[in-house]
N, C-alpha and C positions, 0 to 999 in steps of 0.2 A: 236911533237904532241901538238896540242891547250888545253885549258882546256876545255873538255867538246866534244873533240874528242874521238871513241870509245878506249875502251885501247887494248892492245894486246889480253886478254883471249876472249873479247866480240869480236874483229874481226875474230879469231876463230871459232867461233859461227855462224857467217856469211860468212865469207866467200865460205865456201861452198853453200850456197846458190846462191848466183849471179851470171850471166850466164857470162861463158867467153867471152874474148874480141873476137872480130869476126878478122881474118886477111886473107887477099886475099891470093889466091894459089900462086902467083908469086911474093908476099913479097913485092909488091909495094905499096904506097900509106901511109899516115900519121900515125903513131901512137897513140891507143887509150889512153886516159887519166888515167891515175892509179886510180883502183875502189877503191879504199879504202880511197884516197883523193875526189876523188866526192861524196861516199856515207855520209866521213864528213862532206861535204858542203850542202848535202841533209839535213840532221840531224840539221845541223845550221839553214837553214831555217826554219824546223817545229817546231826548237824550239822556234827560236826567233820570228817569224811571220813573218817576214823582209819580203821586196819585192827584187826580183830575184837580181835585178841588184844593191842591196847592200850587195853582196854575198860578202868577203873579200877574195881577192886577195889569200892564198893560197891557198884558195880549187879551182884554176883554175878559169876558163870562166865560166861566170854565163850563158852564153847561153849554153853552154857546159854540165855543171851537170842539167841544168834544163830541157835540152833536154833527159838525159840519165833518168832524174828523171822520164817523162813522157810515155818512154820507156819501164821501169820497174814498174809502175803502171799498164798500160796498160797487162803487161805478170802475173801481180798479185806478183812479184817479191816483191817488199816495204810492201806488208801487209807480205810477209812469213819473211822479215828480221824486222820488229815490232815486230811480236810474238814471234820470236827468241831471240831478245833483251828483251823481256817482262818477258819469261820464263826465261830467262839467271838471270835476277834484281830480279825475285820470289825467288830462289834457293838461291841468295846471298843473301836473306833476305832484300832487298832495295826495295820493290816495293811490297805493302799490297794492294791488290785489294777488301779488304771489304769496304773500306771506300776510293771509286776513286773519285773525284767533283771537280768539275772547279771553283775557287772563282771566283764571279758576285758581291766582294763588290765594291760600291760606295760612296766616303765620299768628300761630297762638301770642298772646301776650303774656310775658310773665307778671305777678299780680301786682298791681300800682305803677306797672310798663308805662302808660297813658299818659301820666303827669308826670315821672322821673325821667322819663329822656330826651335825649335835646333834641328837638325839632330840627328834621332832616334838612339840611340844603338842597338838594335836590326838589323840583317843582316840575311837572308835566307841562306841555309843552301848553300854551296858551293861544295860538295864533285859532284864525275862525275856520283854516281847514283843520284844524283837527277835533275840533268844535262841533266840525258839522259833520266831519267823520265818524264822529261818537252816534251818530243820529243811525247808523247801520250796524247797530251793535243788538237795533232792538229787532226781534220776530217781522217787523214789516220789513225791514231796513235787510235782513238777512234772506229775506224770500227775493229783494230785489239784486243783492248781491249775486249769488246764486244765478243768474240769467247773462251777467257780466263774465264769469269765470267760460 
């Protein structure tokens, strides 16, 4: 498991939400992609913003999760596993919905800023709730918030 992949209690959580894999009556045909490695690679993206096709390599085929993404959009599936993770991160106390905002700061740099200052001590917090908090920052993530307030 990556950092910042769901952990076992939170796939719990979800898993029973999302719709089983479909298999033909006659057992032929390809095998679908393990849900719980694409719904990480779902997750990767909202958080990171990344575009599809710099998906990393173990969450499969970025055609692949982006197709199943669009799938489960479509059946309303992604907002019911947001909420679920949202209520899940409430409960564990990791995620305080009174005070939810998108930082919009902007601070110019003076020229050659980039390489001549000393690299901040300060680092953002690293733990996997806030990891997976980042994951409601995007348009899906915010339509599911919005239902919690």
């Amino acid at each position: 498991m990556a950092n910042g992949d769901l952990t076992d209690e939170q796939w719990l959580v979800v898993d029973e939400i999302l719709p089983p894999d479909r298999v033909r009556p006659d057992g032929r045909g390809r095998p679908w992609s393990d849900r719980r490695t694409v719904l990480n690679g779902i997750l990767w993206i909202l958080r990171t913003g990344a575009p599809w096709h710099d998906l990393p390599s173990r969450y499969g085929s970025y055609q692949t999760v982006h197709r199943r993404f669009q799938n489960w959009v479509r059946a309303g599936v992604v907002e019911l596993v947001l909420l679920a993770v949202a209520k899940h991160l409430q409960q564990a106390g990791g995620l305080d919905l009174k005070e939810c905002f998108v930082d919009g700061t902007f601070v110019p740099a003076k020229k050659g800023g980039a390489w001549s200052a000393r690299p901040s001590g300060a680092r953002g917090p690293r733990s996997w709730v806030w990891q997976t908090a980042m994951v409601f920052l995007s348009p899906c993530g915010q339509k599911a918030l919005r239902q919690l307030k």
